[in-house]
Biopython code that builds the backbone (N, CA, C, O; Angstrom):
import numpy as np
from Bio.PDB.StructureBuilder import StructureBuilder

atoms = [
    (1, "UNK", "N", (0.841, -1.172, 0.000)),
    (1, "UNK", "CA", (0.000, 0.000, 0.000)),
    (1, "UNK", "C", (0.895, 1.248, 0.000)),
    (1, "UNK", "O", (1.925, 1.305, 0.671)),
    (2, "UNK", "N", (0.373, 2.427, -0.930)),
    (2, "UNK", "CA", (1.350, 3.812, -0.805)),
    (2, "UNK", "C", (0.420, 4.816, 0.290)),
    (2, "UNK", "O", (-0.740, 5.188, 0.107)),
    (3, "UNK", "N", (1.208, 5.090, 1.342)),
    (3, "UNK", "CA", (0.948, 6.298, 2.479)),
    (3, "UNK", "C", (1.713, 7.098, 2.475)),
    (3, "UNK", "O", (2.943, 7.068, 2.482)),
    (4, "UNK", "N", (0.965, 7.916, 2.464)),
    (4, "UNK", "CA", (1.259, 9.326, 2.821)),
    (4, "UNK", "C", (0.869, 9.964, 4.654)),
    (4, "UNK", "O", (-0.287, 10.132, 5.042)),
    (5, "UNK", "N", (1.870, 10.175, 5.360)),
    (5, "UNK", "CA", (1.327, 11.042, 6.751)),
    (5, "UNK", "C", (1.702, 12.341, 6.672)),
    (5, "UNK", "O", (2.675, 12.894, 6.158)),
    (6, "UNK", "N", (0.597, 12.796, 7.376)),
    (6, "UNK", "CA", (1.036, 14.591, 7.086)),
    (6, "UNK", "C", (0.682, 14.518, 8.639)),
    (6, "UNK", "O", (0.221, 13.614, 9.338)),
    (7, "UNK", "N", (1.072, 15.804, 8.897)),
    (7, "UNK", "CA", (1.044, 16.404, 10.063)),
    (7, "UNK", "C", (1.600, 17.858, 10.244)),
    (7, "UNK", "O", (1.938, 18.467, 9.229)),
    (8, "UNK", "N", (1.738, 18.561, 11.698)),
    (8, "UNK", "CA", (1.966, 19.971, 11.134)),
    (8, "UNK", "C", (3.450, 20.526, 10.779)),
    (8, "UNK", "O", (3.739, 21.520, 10.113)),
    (9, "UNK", "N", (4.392, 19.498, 11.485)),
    (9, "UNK", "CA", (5.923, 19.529, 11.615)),
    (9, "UNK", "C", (6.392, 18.486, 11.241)),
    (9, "UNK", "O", (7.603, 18.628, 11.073)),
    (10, "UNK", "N", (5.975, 17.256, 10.965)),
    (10, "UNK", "CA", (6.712, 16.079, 10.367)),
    (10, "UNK", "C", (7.746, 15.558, 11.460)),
    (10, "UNK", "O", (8.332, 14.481, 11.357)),
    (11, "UNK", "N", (7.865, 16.243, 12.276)),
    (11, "UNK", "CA", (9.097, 15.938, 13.176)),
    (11, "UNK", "C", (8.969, 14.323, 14.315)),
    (11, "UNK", "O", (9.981, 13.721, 14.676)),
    (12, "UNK", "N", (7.802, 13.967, 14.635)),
    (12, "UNK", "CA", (7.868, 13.015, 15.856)),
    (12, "UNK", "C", (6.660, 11.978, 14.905)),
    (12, "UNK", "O", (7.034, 11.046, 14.192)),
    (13, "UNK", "N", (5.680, 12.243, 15.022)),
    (13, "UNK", "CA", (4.607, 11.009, 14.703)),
    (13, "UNK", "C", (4.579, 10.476, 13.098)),
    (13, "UNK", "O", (4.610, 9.343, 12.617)),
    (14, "UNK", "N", (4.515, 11.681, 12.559)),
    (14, "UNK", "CA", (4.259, 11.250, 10.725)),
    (14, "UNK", "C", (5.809, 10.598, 10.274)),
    (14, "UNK", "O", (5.939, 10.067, 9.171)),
    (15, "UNK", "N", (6.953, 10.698, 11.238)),
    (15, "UNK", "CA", (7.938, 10.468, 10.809)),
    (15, "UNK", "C", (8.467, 8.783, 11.170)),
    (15, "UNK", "O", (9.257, 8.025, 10.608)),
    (16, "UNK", "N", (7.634, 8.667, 12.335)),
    (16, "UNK", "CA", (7.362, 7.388, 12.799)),
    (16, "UNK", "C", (6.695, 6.548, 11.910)),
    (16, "UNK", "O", (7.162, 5.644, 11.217)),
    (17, "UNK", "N", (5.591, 6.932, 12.005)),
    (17, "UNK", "CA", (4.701, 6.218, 10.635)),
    (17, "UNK", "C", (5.392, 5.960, 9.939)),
    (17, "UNK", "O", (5.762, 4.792, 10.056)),
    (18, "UNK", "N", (6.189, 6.931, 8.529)),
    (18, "UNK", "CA", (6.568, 6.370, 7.846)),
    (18, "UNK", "C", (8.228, 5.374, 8.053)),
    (18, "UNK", "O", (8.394, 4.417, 7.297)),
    (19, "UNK", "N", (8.868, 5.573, 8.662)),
    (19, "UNK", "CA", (9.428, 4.566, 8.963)),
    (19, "UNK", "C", (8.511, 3.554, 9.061)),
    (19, "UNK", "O", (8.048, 3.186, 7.981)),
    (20, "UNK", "N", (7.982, 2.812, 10.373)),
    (20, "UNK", "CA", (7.257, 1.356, 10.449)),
    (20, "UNK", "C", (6.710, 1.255, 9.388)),
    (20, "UNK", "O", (7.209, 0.255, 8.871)),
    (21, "UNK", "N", (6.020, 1.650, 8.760)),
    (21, "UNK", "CA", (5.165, 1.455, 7.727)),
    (21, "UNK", "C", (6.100, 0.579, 6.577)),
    (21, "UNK", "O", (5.867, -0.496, 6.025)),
    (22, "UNK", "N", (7.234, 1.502, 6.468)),
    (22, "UNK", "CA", (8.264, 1.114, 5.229)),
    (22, "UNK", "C", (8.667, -0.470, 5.768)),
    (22, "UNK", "O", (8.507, -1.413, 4.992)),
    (23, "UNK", "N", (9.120, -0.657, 6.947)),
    (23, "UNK", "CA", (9.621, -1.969, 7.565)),
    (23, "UNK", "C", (8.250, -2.529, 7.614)),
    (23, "UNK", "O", (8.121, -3.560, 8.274)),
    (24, "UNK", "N", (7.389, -2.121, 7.136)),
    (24, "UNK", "CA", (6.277, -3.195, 6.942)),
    (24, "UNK", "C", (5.527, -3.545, 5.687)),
    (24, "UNK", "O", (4.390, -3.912, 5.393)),
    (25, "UNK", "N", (6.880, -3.216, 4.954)),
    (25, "UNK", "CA", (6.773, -3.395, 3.795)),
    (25, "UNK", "C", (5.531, -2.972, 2.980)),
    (25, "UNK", "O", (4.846, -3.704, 2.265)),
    (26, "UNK", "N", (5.336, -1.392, 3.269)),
    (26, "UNK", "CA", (4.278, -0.295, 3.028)),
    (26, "UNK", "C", (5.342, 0.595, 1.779)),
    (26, "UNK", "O", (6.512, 0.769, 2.118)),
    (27, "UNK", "N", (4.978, 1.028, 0.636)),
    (27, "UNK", "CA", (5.522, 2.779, 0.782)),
    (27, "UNK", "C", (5.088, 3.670, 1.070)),
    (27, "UNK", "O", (3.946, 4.068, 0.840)),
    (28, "UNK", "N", (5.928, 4.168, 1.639)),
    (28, "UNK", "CA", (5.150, 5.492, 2.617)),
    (28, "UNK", "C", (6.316, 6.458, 2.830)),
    (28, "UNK", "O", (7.509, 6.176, 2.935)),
    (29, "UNK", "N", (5.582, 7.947, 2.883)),
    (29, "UNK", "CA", (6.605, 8.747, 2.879)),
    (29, "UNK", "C", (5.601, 9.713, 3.969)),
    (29, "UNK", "O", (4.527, 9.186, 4.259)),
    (30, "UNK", "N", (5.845, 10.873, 4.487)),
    (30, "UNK", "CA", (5.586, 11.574, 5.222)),
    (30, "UNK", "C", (5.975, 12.942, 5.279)),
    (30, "UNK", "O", (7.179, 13.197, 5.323)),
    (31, "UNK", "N", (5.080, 13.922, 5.285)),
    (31, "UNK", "CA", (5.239, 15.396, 5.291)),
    (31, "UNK", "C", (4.341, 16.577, 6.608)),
    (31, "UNK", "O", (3.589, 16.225, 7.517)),
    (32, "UNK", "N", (4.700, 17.709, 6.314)),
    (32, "UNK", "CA", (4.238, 18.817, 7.171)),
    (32, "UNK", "C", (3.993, 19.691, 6.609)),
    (32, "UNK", "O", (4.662, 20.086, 5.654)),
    (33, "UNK", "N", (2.472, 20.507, 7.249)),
    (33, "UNK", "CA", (2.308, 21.648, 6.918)),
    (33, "UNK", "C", (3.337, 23.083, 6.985)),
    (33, "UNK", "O", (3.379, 24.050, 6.224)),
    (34, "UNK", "N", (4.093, 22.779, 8.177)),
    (34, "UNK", "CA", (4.876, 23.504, 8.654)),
    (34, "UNK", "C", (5.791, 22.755, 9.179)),
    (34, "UNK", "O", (5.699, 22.315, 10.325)),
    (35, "UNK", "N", (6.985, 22.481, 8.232)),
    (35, "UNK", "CA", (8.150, 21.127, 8.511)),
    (35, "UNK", "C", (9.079, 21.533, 9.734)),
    (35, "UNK", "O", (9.107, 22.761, 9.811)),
    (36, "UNK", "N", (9.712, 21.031, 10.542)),
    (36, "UNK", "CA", (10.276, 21.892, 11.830)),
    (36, "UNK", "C", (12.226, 21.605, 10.757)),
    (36, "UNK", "O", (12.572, 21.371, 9.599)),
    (37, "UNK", "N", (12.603, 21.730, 11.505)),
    (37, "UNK", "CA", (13.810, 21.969, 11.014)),
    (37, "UNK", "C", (14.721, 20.560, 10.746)),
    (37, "UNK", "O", (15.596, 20.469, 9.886)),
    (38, "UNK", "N", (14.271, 19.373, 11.777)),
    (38, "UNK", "CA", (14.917, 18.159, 12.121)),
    (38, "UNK", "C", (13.762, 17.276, 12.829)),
    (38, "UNK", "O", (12.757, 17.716, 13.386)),
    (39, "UNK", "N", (14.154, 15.892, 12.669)),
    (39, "UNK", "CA", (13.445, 14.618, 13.813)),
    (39, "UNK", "C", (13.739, 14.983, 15.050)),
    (39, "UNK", "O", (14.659, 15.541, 15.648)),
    (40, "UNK", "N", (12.740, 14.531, 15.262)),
    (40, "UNK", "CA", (12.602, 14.791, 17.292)),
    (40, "UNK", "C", (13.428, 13.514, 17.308)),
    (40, "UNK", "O", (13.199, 12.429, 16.773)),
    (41, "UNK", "N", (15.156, 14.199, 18.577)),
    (41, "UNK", "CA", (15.659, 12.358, 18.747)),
    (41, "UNK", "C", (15.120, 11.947, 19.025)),
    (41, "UNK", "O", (15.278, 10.831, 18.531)),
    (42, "UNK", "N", (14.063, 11.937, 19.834)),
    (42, "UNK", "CA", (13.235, 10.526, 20.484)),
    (42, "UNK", "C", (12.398, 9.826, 19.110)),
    (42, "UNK", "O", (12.378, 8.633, 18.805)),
    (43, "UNK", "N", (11.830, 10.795, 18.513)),
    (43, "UNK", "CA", (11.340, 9.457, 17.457)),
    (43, "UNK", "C", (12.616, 8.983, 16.608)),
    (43, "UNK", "O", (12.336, 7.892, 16.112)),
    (44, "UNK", "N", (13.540, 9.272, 16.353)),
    (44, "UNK", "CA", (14.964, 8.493, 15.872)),
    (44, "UNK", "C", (15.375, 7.591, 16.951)),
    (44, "UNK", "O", (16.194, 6.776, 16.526)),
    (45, "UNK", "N", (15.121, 7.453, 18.110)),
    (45, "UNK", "CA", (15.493, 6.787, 19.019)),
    (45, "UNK", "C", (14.449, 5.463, 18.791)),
    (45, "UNK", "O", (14.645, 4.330, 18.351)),
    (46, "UNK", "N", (13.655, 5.926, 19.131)),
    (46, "UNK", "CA", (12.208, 4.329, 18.703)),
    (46, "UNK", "C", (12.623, 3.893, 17.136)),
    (46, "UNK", "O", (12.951, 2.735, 16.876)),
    (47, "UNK", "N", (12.575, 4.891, 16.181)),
    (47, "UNK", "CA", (12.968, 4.110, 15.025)),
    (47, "UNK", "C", (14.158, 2.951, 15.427)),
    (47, "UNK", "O", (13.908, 1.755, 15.573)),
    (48, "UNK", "N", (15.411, 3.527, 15.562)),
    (48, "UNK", "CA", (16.134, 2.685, 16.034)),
    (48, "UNK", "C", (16.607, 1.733, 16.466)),
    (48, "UNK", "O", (17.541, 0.987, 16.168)),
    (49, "UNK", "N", (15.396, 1.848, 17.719)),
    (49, "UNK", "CA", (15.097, 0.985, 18.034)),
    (49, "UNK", "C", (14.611, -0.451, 17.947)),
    (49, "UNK", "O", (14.780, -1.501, 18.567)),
    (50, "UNK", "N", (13.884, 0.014, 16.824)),
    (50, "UNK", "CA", (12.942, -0.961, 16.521)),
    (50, "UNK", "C", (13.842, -1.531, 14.822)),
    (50, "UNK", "O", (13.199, -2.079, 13.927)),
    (51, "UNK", "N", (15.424, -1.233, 14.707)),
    (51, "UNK", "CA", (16.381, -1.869, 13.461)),
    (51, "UNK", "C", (15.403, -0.745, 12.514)),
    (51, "UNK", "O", (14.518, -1.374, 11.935)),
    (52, "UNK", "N", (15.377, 0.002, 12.368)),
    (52, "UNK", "CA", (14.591, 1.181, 11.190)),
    (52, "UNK", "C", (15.643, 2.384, 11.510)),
    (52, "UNK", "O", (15.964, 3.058, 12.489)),
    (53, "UNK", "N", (16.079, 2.249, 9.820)),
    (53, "UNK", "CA", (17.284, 3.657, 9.854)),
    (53, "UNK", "C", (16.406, 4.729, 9.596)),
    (53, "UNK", "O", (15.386, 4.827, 8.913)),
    (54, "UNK", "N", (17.137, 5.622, 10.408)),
    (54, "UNK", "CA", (16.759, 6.840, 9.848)),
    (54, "UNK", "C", (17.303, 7.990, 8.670)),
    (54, "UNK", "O", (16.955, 9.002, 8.062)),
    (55, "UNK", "N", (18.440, 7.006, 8.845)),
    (55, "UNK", "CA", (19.489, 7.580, 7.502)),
    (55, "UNK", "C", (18.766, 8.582, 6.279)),
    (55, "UNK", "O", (18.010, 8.048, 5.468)),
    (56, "UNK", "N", (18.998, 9.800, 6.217)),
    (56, "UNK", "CA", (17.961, 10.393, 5.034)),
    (56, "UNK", "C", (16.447, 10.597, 5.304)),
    (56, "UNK", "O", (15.587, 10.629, 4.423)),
    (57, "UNK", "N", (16.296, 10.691, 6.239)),
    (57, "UNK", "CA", (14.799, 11.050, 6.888)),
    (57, "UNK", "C", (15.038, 12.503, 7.156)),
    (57, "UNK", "O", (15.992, 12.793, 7.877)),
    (58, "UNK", "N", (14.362, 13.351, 6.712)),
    (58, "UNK", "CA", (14.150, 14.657, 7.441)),
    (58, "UNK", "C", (12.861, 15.125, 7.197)),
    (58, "UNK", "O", (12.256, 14.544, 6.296)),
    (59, "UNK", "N", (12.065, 16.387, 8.004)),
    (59, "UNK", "CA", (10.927, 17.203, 7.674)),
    (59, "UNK", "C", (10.827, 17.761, 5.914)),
    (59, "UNK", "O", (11.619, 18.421, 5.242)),
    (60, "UNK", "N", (9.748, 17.272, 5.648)),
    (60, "UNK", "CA", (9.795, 17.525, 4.531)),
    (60, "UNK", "C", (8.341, 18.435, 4.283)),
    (60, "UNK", "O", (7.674, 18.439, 5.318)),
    (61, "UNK", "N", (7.603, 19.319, 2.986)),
    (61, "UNK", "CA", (6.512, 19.919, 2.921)),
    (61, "UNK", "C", (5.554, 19.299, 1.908)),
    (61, "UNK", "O", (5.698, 19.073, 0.706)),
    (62, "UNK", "N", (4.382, 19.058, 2.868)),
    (62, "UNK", "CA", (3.484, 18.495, 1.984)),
    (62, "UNK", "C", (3.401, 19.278, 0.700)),
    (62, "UNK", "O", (3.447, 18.518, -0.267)),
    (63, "UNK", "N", (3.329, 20.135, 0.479)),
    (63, "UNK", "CA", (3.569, 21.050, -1.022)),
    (63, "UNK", "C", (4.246, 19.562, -1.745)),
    (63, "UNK", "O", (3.628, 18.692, -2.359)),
    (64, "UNK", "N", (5.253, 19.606, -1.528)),
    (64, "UNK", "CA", (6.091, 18.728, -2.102)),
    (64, "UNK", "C", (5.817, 16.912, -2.620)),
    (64, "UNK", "O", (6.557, 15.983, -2.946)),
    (65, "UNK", "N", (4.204, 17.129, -2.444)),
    (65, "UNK", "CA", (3.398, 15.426, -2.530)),
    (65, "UNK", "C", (1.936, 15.724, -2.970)),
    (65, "UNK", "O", (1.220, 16.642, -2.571)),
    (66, "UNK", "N", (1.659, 14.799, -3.833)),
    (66, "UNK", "CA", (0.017, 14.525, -4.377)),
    (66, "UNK", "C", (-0.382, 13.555, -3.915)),
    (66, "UNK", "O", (0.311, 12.540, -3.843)),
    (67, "UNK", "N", (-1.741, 13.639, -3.439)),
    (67, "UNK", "CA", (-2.739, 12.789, -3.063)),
    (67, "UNK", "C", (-2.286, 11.804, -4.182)),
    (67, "UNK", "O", (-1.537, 10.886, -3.849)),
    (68, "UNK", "N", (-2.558, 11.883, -5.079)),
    (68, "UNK", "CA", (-3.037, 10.983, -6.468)),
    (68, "UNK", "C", (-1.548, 9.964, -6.404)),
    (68, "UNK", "O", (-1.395, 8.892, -6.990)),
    (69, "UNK", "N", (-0.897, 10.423, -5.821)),
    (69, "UNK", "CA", (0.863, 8.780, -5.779)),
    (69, "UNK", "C", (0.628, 7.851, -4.650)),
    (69, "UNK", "O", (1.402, 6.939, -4.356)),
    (70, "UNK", "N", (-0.681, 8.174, -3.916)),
    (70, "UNK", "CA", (-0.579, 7.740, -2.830)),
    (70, "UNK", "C", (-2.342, 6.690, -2.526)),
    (70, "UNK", "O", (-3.374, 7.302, -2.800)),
    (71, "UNK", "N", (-2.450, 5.448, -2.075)),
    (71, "UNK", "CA", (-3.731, 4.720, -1.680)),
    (71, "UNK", "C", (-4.149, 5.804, -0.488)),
    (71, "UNK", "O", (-5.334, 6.029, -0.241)),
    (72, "UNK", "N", (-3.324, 6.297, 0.055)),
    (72, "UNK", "CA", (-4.118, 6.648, 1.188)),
    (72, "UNK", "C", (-3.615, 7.586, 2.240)),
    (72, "UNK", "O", (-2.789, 7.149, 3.040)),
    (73, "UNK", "N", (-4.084, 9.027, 2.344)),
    (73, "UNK", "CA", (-3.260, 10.049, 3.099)),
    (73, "UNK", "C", (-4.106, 10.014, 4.900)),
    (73, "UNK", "O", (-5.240, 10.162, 5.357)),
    (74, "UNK", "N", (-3.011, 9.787, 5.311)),
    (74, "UNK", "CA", (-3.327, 9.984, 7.104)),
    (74, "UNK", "C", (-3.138, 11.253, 7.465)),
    (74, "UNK", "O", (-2.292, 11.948, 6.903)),
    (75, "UNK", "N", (-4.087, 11.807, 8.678)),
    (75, "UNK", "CA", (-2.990, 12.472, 9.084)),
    (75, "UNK", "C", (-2.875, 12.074, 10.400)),
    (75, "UNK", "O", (-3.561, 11.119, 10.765)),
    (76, "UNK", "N", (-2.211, 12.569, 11.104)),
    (76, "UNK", "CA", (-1.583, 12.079, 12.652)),
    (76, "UNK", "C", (-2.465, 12.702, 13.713)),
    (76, "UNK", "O", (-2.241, 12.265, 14.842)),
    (77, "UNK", "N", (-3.509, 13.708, 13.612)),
    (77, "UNK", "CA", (-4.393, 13.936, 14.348)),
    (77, "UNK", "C", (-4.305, 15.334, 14.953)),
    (77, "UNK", "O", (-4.499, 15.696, 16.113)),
    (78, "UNK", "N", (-3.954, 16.045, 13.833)),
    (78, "UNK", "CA", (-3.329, 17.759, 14.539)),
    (78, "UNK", "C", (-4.007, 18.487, 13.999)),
    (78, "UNK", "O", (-3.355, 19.530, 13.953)),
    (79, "UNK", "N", (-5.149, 18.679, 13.426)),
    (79, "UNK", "CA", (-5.976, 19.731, 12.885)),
    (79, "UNK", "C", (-5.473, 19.495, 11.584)),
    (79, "UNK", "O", (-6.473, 19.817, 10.942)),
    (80, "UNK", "N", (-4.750, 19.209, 10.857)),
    (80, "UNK", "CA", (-4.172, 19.168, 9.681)),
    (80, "UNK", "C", (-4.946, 19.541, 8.602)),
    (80, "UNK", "O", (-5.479, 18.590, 8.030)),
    (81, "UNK", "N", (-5.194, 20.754, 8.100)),
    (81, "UNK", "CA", (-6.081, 21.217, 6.837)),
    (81, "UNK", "C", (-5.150, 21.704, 5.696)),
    (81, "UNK", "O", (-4.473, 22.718, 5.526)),
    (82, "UNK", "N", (-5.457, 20.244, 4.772)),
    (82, "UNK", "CA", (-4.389, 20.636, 3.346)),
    (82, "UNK", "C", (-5.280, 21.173, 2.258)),
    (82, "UNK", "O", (-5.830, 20.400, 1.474)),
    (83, "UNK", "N", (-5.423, 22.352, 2.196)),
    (83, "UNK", "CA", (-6.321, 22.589, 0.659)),
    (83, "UNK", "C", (-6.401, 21.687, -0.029)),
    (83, "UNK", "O", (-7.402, 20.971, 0.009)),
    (84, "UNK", "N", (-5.205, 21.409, -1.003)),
    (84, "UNK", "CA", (-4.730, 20.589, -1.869)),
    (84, "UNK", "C", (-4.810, 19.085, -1.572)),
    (84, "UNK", "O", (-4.870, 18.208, -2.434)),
    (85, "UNK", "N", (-4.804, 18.919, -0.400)),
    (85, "UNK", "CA", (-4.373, 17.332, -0.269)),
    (85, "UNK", "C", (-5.742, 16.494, 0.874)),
    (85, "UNK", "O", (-5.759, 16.432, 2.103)),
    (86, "UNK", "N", (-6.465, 16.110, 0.149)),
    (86, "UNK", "CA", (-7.632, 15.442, 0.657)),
    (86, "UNK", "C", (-7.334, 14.431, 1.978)),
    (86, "UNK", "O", (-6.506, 13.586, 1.639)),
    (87, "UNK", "N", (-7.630, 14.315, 2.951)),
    (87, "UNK", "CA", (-7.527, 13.609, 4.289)),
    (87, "UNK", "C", (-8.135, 12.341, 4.232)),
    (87, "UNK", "O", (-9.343, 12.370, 4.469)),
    (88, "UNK", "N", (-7.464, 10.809, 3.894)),
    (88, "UNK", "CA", (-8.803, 9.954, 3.847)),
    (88, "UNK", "C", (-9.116, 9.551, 5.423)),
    (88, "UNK", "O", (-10.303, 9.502, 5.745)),
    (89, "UNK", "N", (-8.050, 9.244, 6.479)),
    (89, "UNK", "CA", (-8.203, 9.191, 7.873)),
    (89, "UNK", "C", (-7.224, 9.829, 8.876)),
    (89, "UNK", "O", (-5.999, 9.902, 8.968)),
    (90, "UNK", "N", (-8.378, 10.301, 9.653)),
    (90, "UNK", "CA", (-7.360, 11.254, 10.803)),
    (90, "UNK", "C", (-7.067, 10.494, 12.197)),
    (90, "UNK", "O", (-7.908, 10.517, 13.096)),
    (91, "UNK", "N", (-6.164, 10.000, 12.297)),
    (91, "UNK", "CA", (-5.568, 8.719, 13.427)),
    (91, "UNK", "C", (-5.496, 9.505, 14.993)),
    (91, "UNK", "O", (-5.207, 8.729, 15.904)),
    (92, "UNK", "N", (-5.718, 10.894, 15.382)),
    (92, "UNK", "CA", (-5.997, 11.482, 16.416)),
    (92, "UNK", "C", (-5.060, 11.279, 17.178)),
    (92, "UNK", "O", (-5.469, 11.364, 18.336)),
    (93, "UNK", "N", (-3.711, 10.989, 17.113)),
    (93, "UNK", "CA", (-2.637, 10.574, 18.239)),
    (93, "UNK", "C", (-2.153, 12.069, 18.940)),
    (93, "UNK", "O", (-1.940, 13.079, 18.271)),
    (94, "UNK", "N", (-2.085, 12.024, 19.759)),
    (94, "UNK", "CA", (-1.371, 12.811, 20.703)),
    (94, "UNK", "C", (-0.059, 13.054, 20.235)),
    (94, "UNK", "O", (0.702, 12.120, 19.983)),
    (95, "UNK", "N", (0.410, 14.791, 20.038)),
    (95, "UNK", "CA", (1.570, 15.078, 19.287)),
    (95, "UNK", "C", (2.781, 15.111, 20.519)),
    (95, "UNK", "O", (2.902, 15.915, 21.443)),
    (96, "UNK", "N", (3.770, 13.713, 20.098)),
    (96, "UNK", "CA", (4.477, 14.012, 21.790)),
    (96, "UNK", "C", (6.091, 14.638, 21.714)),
    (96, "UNK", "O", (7.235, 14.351, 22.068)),
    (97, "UNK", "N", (5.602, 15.312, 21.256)),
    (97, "UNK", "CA", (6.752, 16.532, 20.750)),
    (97, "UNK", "C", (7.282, 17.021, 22.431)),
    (97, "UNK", "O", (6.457, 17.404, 23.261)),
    (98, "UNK", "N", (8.551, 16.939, 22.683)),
    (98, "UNK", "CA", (8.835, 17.651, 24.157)),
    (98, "UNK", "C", (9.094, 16.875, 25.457)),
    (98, "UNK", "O", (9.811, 16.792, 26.455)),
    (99, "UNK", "N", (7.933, 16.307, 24.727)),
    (99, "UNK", "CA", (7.810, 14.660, 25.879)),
    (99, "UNK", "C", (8.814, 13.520, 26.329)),
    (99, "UNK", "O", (9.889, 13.385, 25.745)),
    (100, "UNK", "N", (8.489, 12.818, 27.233)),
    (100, "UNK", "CA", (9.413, 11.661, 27.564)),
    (100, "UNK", "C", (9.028, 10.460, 26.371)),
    (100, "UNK", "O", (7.977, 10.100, 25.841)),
    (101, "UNK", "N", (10.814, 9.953, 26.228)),
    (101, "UNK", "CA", (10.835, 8.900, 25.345)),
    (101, "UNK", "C", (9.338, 7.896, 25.743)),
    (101, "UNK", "O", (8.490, 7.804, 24.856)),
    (102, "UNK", "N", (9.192, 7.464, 26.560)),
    (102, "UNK", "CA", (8.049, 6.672, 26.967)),
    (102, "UNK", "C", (6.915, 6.913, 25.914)),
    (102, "UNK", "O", (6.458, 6.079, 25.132)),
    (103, "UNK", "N", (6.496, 8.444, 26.081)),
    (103, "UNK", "CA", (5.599, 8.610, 25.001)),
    (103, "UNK", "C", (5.887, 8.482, 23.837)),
    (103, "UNK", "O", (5.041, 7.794, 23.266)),
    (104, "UNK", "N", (6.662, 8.804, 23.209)),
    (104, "UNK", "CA", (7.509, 8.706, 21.926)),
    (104, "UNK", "C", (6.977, 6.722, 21.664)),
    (104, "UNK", "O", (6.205, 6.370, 20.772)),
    (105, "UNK", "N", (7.558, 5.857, 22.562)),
    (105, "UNK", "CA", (6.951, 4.672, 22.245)),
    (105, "UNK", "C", (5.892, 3.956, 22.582)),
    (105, "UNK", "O", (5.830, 2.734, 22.720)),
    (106, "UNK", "N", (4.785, 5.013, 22.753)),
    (106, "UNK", "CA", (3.703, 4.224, 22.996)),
    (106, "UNK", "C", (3.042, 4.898, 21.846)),
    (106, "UNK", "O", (2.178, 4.266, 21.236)),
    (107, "UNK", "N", (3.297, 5.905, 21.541)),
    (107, "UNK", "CA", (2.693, 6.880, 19.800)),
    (107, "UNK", "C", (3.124, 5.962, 19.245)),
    (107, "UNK", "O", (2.203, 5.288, 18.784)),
    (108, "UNK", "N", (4.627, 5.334, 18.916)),
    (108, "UNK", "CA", (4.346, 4.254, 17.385)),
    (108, "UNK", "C", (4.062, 2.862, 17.979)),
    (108, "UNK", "O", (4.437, 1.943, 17.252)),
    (109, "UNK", "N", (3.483, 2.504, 19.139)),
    (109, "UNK", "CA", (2.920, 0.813, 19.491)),
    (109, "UNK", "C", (1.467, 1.271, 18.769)),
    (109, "UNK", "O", (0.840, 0.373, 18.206)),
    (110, "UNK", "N", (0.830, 2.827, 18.764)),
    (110, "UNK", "CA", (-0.502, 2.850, 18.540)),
    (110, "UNK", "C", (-0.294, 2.808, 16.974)),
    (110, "UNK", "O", (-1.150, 2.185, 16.344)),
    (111, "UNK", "N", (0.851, 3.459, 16.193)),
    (111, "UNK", "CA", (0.867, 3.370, 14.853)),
    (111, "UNK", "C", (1.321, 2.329, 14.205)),
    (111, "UNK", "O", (1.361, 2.464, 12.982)),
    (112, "UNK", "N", (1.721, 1.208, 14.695)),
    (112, "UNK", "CA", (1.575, 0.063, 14.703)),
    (112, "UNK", "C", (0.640, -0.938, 14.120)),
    (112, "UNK", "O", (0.378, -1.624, 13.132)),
    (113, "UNK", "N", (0.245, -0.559, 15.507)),
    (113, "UNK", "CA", (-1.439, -1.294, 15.652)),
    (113, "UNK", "C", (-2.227, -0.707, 14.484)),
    (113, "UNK", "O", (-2.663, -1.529, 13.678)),
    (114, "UNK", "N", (-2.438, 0.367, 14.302)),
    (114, "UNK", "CA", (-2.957, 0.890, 13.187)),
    (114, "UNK", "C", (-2.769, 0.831, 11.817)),
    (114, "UNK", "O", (-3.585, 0.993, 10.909)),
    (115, "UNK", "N", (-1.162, 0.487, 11.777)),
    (115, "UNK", "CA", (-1.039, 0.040, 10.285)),
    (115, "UNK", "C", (-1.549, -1.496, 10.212)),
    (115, "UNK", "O", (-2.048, -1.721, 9.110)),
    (116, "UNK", "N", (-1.561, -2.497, 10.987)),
    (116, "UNK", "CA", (-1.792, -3.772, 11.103)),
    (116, "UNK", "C", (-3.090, -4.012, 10.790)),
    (116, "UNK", "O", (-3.279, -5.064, 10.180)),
    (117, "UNK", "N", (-3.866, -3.464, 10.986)),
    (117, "UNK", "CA", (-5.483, -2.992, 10.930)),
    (117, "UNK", "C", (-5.775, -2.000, 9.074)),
    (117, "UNK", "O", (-6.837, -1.646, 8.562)),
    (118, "UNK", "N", (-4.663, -1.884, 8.678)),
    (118, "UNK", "CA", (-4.705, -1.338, 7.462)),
    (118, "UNK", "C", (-4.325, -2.907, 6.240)),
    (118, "UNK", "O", (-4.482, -3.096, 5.034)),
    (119, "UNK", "N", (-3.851, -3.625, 7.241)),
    (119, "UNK", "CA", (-3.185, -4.766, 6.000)),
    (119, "UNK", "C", (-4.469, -5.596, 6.175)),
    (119, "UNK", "O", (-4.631, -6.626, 5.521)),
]
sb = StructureBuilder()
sb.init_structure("model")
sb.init_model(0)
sb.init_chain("A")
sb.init_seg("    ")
for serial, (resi, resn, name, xyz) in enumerate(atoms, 1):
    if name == "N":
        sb.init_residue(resn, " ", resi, " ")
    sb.init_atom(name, np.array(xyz, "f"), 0.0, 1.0, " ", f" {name:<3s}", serial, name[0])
structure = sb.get_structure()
């Protein structure tokens, strides 16, 4: 399946997603309305964790992606309003930007679960 996650910074959840997703043998790529500058270490830390490089991952702008390359655009649950880019489900996760690693891995056990429920 091709995914797309948007969110407002790309930095912690949509960046998660698309990692697992890819190790789950998904393509999937991930963007922001407003890209922050870098990955939150903690979601490079869970990637990591979990044998998923992050090698070449950074915030990227949804500008930069069409609905139409993609089965199916998420977003991560942040208000996310793309003119351009139609929403097919909004996954409502808690943005744990700031937060303790803890949260960081219980946001991708839920995106997980959620892609598993997509196969």
């Amino acid at each position: 399946m091709r995914l797309l996650f948007v969110c407002v910074g790309n930095s912690c959840r949509s960046q998660m997603a698309e990692g697992i997703a890819r190790s789950m043998g998904h393509i999937a790529d991930s963007a922001g309305t407003h890209p922050a500058d870098k990955i939150a270490s903690n979601a490079e830390k869970v990637l990591n964790s979990k044998g998923i490089s992050t090698k070449g991952m950074k915030p990227k702008s949804v500008d930069s992606f069409s609905a139409d390359d993609y089965d199916m655009v998420i977003s991560m649950g942040c208000g996310v309003n793309c003119p351009m880019m139609p929403i097919d489900e909004d996954w409502e996760l808690e943005d744990p930007v700031g937060k303790d690693l803890s949260v960081y891995e219980s946001t991708s056990r839920e995106i997980e679960r959620r892609l598993k429920l997509l196969e």
